[in-house]
C-alpha angles and dihedrals in degrees: 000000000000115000106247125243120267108238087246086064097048083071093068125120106265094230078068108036107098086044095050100043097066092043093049094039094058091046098040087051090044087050095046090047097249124151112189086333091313114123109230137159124259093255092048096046086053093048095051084040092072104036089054083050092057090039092055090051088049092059097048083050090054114022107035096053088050093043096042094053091055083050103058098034086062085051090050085057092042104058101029087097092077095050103047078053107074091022081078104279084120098056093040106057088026095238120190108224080242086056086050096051083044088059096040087057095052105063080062097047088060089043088057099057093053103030094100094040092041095051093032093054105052093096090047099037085042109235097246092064093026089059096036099051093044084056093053096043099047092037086051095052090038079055092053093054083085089083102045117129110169145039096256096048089055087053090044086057103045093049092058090039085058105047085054098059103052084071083076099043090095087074097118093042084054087048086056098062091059105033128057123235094268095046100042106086100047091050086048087050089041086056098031094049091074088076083072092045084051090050102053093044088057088053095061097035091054088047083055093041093055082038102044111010111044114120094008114146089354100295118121109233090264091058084050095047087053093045091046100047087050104051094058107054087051093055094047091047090086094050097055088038084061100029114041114090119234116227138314095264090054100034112157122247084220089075108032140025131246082263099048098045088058094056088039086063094031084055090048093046089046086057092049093260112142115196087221091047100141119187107265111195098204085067093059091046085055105050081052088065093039104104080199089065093047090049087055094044084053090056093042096043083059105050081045091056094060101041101045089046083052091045084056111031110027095111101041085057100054085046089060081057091075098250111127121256096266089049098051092050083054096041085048088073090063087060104053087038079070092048091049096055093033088054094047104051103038090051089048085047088044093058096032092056107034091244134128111141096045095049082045092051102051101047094047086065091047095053085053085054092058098041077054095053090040082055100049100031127089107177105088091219087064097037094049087049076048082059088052108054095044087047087050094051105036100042088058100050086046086068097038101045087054089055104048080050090059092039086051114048102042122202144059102273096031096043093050102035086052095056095044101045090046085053090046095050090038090047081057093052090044087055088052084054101051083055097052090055097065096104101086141191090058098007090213093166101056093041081049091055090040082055096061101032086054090050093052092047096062095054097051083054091049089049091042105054085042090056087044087059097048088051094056099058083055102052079042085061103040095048096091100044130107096250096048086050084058091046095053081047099056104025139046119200080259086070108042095013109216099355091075100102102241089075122101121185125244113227 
């Protein structure tokens, strides 16, 4: 649980409050001698100081590689599609540009179903074997796409594609059980910029497939990307089924030591995870009913909407630029280079300075700003720097967005729930996307609708970290009172989520 304000603090302006309650709380906990609510002495806290710093380091050494390679390889499934498109799938299976869209769709529309059980059950399924298995299963349907022949197989396969990876859409939920609030979103751009780094590498293994493969043993470059992009994650799925370590609670003493494993389950108390936490319906049907969630989910749908059109469409949309097929899979890796670094420095900023809506916010604008250029401009240099400047933004605040939504709504149900549902509503909005963009070479009106939405989207941030902030002062307020001390005494954030008075809500 959050540390609670001192009553020095609760005199603080409320512009500053959120901010200032999780600094005060670490150095007043480092000057009393508290390590994650423990008394110790100075020498002791030192001490523990350092070995959680090595632990830290430990986890970024062991978790995020593994994570990060499930994670791109679903990218790499993801956005393959796009890809196969240009490199002669079209023509092939003579796809309409309204059949493509359809296909695209489809892939979210499994997503979708499994989305809630896929991010719920990683505690119960255990996230080693959840993860692996949902690697061998989609990388072995991807596989079988060699053989499509027709429209409705490759809809058959991208349904599936899609309901197996949701089962490793709980990625960053699983990264909250082991990282604190301020250490969360850089560690989930850390992960999640590999779908830039996917992005780009299909790009360039769909530019050597059209250079090398095409035509070997028979199969046109589209039937090789999918091959390709199928084998591997079967292959990995072993390694992350041995080597990921399962929770906390659980954690193995082939990785960390006694010690270490004590400040591993002291971290994941002090960010609201309990080892018993079970799933409790009546929590989801709440957060259902909380405007706060839905304001999230808004922010979120839009950021969805974006990414998932780029994943698709990236290279279709270079290609309306004029460049041949071969030139729009390799221009496609300046693109996702932006994302990358995009990604990485706005999560680091985001942690470093307390801050989630306003970042949101901001880029969000400056997205609109590049759909809008994309819009007006003709030349393909300045479009493609257009590209740029929408792929840096979005991707970010697609990062950030999914870990204010963790750090604000504490507790196992409510934390997961959160995630999942925000995924599913924005996976609804992403399939609306795919549709709009249905009008190549230039796709204006899909570029118009990202414009708007994106719009939209930054003024919901802006409102929400201003209501954030109102309901802060009010939770400052409340604290001390009789009814907030029987709270504390019947209920734990496991049991009311971010209503419990202790919370206090990150801006």
């Amino acid at each position: 649980m959050r540390p609670t304000q001192t009553s020095k603090d609760a005199e603080t302006a409320p512009e500053t409050v959120s901010i200032q309650l999780e600094e005060n709380a670490c150095n007043n906990a480092d000057r009393d001698g508290l390590f994650y609510g423990v008394r110790t002495s100075p020498e002791e806290l030192a001490a523990l100081r350092k070995a959680e710093r090595k632990l830290v380091w430990k986890l970024d050494l062991i978790i995020l590689p593994l994570l990060s390679t499930v994670y791109f390889l679903a990218q790499m499934g993801r956005s393959d599609l796009g890809n196969a498109k240009i490199a002669g799938m079209e023509d092939d299976l003579s796809l309409s540009p309204k059949q493509y869209s359809d296909v695209a769709s489809m892939f979210l529309v499994g997503y979708i179903i499994f989305q809630l059980p896929g991010t719920l059950l990683v505690r119960k399924i255990g996230p080693p074997l959840q993860f692996g298995l949902a690697m061998m299963l989609w990388g072995a349907v991807t596989t079988l796409t060699v053989v499509v022949k027709s429209y409705g197989g490759l809809l058959a396969t991208r349904i599936f594609v899609g309901c197996f990876e949701a089962f490793i859409q709980g990625a960053v939920f699983y990264l909250s059980f082991w990282y604190t609030y301020t250490e969360l979103a850089t560690r989930a751009g850390i992960f999640y910029s590999t779908s830039a780094l996917a992005g780009s590498f299909n790009g360039l293994l769909a530019y050597a497939a059209q250079s090398n493969l095409d035509g070997v043993h028979g199969w046109p470059a589209w039937r090789w990307i999918f091959f390709i992009e199928g084998i591997v994650p079967v292959g990995w799925a072993f390694f992350v089924i041995f080597i990921l370590p399962q929770t906390p609670e659980t954690a193995s003493g082939f990785y960390f030591t006694d010690r270490e494993k004590e400040i591993i389950v002291q971290r994941s108390r002090h960010a609201d995870n309990l080892g018993t936490s079970r799933i409790r319906p009546r929590l989801i049907l709440k957060l259902l009913l909380d405007p706060l969630f839905w304001l999230l989910a808004i922010v979120n749908m839009g950021q969805h909407f974006c990414v998932s059109t780029l994943s698709n469409f990236l290279p279709s949309i270079l290609h309306g630029f004029g460049w041949s097929d071969v030139r729009s899979q390799l221009m496609s890796v300046v693109v996702y280079a932006s994302a990358l670094v995009g990604i990485n420095f706005w999560s680091h900023m985001s942690d470093r300075l307390s801050r989630r809506g306003m970042i949101i916010c901001v880029n969000s604008a400056i997205a609109a700003v590049g759909y809008a250029l994309l819009l007006a401009l003709d030349a393909p240099v300045p479009r493609l720097v257009a590209v740029c400047i929408v792929a840096a933004s979005v991707y970010p605040n697609i990062v950030i967005v999914q870990a204010w939504t963790a750090i604000n709504n504490p507790g196992y149900t409510s934390r997961g729930a959160a995630g999942a549902i925000t995924n599913m509503v924005s996976t609804v909005v992403s399939i609306a996307g795919n549709q709009a963009y249905s009008d190549p070479p230039l796709y204006r009106r899909g570029n118009g609708a990202a414009t708007g939405v994106l719009a939209v989207t930054s003024l919901v941030a802006l409102g929400l970290v201003l209501y954030y902030r109102h309901l802060n002062v009010k939770k400052v307020s409340f604290r001390d009172s009789e009814d907030a001390h029987s709270m504390r005494a019947t209920y734990t954030v496991d049991d009311i989520s971010h209503r419990h008075p202790d919370i206090i809500f990150q801006l």
